[in-house]
C-alpha positions in Angstrom: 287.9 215.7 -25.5 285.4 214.0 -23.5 285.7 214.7 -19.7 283.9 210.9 -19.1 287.6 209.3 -20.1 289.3 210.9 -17.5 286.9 210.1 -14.7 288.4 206.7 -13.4 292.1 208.4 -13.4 290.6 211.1 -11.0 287.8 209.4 -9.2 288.9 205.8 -8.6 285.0 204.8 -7.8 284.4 205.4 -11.2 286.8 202.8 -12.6 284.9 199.8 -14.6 283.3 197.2 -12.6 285.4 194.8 -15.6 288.5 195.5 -13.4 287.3 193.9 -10.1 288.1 190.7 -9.5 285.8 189.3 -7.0 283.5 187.9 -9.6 285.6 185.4 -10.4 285.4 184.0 -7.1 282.4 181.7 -7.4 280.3 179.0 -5.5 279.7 175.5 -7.0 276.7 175.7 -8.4 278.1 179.1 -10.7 281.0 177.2 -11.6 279.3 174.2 -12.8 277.3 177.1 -15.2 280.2 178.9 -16.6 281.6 175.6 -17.6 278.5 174.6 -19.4 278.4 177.8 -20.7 282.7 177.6 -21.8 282.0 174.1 -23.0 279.4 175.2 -25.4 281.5 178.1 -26.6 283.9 175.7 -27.4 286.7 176.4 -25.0 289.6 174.3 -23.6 289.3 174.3 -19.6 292.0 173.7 -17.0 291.9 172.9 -13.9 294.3 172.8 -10.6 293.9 173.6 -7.3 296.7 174.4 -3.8 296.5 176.7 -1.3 298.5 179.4 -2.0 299.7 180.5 1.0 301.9 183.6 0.7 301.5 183.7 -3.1 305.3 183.6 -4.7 306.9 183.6 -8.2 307.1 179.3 -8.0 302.8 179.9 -7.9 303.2 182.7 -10.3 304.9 180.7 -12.7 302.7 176.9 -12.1 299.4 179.0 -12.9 300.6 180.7 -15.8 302.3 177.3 -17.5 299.6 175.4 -16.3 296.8 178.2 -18.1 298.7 177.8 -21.5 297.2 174.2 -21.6 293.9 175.7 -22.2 291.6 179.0 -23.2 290.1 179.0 -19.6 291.4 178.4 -16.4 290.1 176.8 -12.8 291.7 177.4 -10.0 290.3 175.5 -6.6 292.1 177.2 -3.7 291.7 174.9 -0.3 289.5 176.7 2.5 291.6 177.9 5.9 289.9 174.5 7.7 291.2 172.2 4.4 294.6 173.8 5.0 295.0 172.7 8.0 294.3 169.5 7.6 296.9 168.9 4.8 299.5 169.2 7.9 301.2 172.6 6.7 301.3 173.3 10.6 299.5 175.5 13.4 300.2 178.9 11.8 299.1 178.0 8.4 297.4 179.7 6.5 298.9 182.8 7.5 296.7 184.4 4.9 292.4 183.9 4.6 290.6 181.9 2.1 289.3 184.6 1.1 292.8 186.8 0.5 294.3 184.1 -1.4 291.6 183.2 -3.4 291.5 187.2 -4.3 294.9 187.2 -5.6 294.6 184.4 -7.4 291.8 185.9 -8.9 294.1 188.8 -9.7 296.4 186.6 -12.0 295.0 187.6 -15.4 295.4 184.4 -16.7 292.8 183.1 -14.3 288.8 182.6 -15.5 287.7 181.2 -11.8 288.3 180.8 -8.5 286.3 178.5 -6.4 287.1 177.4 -2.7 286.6 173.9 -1.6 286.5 172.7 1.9 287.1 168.9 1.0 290.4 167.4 1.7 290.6 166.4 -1.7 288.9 168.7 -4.9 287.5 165.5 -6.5 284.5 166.3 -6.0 284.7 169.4 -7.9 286.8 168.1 -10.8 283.9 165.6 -11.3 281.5 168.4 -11.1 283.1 170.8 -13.8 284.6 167.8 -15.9 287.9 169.6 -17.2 289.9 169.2 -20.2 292.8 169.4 -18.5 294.0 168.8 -15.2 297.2 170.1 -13.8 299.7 169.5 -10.9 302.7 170.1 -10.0 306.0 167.5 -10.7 306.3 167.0 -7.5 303.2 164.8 -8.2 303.1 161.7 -10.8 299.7 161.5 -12.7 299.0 158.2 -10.9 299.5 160.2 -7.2 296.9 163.4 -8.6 293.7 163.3 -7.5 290.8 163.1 -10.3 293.0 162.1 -12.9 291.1 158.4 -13.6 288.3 160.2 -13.8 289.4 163.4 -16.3 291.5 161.1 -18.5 288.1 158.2 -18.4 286.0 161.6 -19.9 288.9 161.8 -22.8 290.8 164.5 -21.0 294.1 165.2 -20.2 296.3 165.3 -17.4 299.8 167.3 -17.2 302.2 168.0 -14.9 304.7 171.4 -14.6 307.8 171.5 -13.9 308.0 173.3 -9.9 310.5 176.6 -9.9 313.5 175.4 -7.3 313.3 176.8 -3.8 310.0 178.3 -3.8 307.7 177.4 -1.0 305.5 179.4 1.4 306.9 177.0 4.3 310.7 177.8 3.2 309.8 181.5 3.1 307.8 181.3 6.6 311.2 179.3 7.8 313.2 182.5 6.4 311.1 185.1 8.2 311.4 183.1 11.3 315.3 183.2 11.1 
């Protein structure tokens, strides 16, 4: 036996960079490459986007319905200054842009991450061009932003189903009580 297979067990610094997630957090300008660079290879790419404040099984189970609609996966996550705007309230986000976007980028079934600071991701949906763009139900394709412009490129735009009671403002309400 080779002692190099047991190294990451015993010293975690040795552990595969593959298992980090932080590189699939990305800027613009990288996310407009590995597009080009998924569109070439021929894959299908999703896109959706929240905040995902106080990540929760009704997130959990969006992103993973919403990643079957594809072979790779976008995820925009609104900056701390974009949440606010959206009217969540003063104490939102309780967590950083840069902690939720991390677990998101934990989620197996996600290829990228950006962060967008717009109140709206258009521009980045016209940026990357996806195959498919996905919201919630709580949304009709008429109300979700991009969608004229995914379904004019021959795209597709979906909506999923929303698991019942499952909200980071009902679960900040139950803390609070």
């Amino acid at each position: 036996m080779d002692l190099v297979l047991y190294l990451p067990y015993f010293y975690p610094k040795f552990r595969p960079v593959s298992n980090r997630t932080e590189h699939k957090i990305v800027t613009l300008s990288e996310a407009i490459e590995r597009r080009k660079a998924w569109k070439t290879g021929g894959d299908k790419v999703v896109f959706t986007n929240g905040c995902f404040d106080i990540l929760h099984l009704g997130h959990v189970d969006y992103l993973e319905k919403s990643s079957e609609f594809g072979t790779k996966m976008i995820v925009a996550v609104n900056s701390d200054a974009s949440v606010r705007t959206l009217e969540k309230g003063v104490e939102r986000p309780v967590n950083s842009e840069y902690a939720r976007a991390r677990l998101i980028a934990a989620l197996g079934f996600v290829s990228m991450v950006i962060i967008f600071g717009e109140s709206t991701p258009l521009e980045l949906i016209q940026a990357l061009t996806p195959d498919v763009l996905v919201k919630g139900d709580d949304y009709t394709i008429e109300t979700i932003v991009g969608a004229k412009e995914v379904l004019a490129a021959g795209g597709a735009v979906k909506t999923i189903a929303l698991v019942p009671d499952y909200s980071t403002t009902k679960i900040i309400q139950k803390l609070k009580q």
